[in-house]
C-alpha positions in Angstrom: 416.7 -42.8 236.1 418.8 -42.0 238.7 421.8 -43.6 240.3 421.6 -44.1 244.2 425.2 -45.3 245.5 426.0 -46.3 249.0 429.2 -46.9 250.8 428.7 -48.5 253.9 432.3 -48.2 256.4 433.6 -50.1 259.0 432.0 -48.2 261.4 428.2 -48.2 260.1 428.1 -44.8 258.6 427.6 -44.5 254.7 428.4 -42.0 252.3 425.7 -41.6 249.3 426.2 -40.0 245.3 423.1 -39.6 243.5 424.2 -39.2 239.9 427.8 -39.1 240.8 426.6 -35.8 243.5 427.6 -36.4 246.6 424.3 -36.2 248.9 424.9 -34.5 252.5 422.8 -36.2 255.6 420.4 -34.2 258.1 422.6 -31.7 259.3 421.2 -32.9 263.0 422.2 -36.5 262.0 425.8 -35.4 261.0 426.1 -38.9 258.8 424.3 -41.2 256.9 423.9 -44.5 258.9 422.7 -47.9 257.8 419.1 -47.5 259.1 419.3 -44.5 256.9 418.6 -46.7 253.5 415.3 -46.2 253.3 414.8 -42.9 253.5 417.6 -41.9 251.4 415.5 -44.2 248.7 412.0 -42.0 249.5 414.3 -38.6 249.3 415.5 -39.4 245.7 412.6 -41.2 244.6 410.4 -38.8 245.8 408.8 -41.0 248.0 409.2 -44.0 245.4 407.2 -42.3 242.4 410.1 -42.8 240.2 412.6 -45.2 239.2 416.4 -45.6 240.6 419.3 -47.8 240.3 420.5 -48.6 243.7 424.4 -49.6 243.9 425.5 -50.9 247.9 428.9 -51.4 248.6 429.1 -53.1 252.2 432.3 -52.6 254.4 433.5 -55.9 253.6 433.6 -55.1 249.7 430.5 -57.3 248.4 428.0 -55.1 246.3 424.7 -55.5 244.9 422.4 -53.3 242.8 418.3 -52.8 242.8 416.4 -51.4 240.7 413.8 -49.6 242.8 410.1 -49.2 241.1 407.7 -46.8 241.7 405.0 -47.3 244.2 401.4 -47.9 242.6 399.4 -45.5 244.1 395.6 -46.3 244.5 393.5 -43.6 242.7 390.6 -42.9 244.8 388.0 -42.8 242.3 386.1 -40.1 242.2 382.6 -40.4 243.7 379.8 -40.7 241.2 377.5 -38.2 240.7 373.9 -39.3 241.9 371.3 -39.5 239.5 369.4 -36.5 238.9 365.8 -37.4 240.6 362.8 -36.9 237.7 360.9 -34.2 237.8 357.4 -35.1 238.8 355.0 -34.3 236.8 352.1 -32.4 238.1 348.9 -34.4 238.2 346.4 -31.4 237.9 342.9 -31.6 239.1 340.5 -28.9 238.8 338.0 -28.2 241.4 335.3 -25.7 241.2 332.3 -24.0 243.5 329.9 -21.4 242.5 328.3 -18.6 244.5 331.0 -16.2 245.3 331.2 -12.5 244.8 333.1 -11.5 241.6 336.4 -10.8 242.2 336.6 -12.3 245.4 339.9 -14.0 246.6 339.5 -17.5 247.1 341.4 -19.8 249.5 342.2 -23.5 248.6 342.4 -25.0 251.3 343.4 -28.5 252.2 341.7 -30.7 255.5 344.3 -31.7 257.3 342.4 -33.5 260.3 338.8 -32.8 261.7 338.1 -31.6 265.5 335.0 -31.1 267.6 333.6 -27.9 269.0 332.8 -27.5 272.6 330.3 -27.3 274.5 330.5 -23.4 274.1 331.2 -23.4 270.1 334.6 -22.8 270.4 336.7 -25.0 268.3 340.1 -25.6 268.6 343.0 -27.5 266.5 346.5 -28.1 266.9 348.8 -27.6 264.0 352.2 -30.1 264.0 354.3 -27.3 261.4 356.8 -30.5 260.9 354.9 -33.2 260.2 351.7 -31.4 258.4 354.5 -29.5 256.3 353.2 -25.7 257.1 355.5 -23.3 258.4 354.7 -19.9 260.3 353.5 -17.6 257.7 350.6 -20.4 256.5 347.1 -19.7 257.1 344.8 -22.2 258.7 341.0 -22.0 258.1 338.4 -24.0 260.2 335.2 -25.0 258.7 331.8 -25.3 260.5 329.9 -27.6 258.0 326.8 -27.5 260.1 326.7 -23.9 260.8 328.6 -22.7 258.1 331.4 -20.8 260.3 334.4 -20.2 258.4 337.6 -18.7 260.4 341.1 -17.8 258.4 343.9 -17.7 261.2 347.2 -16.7 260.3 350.2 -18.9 262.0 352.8 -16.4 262.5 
């Protein structure tokens, strides 16, 4: 541990020995001063992580001694890892149709909302990429369950 000692003079200045070495002030400051306790305390302590014997001598001869602790430092605990989210199991369900040609590529395709056709036939839908979860290179079909119209449109 070391051994902080401290002369304070007539005049205010101080002279300080740590370990019986002489320690020099801020060369700006030119000499310790009273004010200058403290952070002569934080330079030897290392900013009061370990322990030192203070000695003061004042100007008029009376002394004292402290010991000076270290500084409990809060930890900052380290943040806890969030708990890995189960893996969902898939609920399968399988769905099947006859009639097609072998070989031919189906499309799954789920109904995401229903619309009318005009007048003319022409049908027309509009497609929310956010909210129904599609992005641009997802197909959309349209489904004529009268008339049996099927059109694949590409959203890119």
């Amino acid at each position: 541990m070391p051994v902080i000692r401290l002369t304070v003079h007539e005049d205010g200045t101080m002279s300080a020995t740590v370990d019986g070495e002489p320690l020099a002030p801020p060369v700006a400051e030119g000499a310790w001063r009273r004010g200058s306790f403290a952070r002569i305390v934080d330079q030897v302590t290392a900013e009061r992580m370990i322990p030192a014997r203070v000695e003061v001598t004042e100007a008029d001869g009376s002394t004292f001694t402290d010991i000076i602790t270290p500084t409990a430092r809060k930890n900052t605990p380290a943040q806890a890892l969030p708990e890995p989210e189960p893996a969902e199991v898939p609920r399968l369900l399988e769905v099947t149709g006859e009639g097609f040609v072998p070989g031919e590529d189906i499309a799954v395709c789920r109904i995401l909302r229903h619309t009318d056709a005009t007048g003319t036939g022409t049908a027309r839908a509009l497609i929310d990429l956010a909210h129904d979860h599609l992005d641009l290179g997802c197909e959309v079909v349209l489904v004529g369950r009268v008339s049996g119209t099927f059109v694949v449109r590409s959203l890119s």
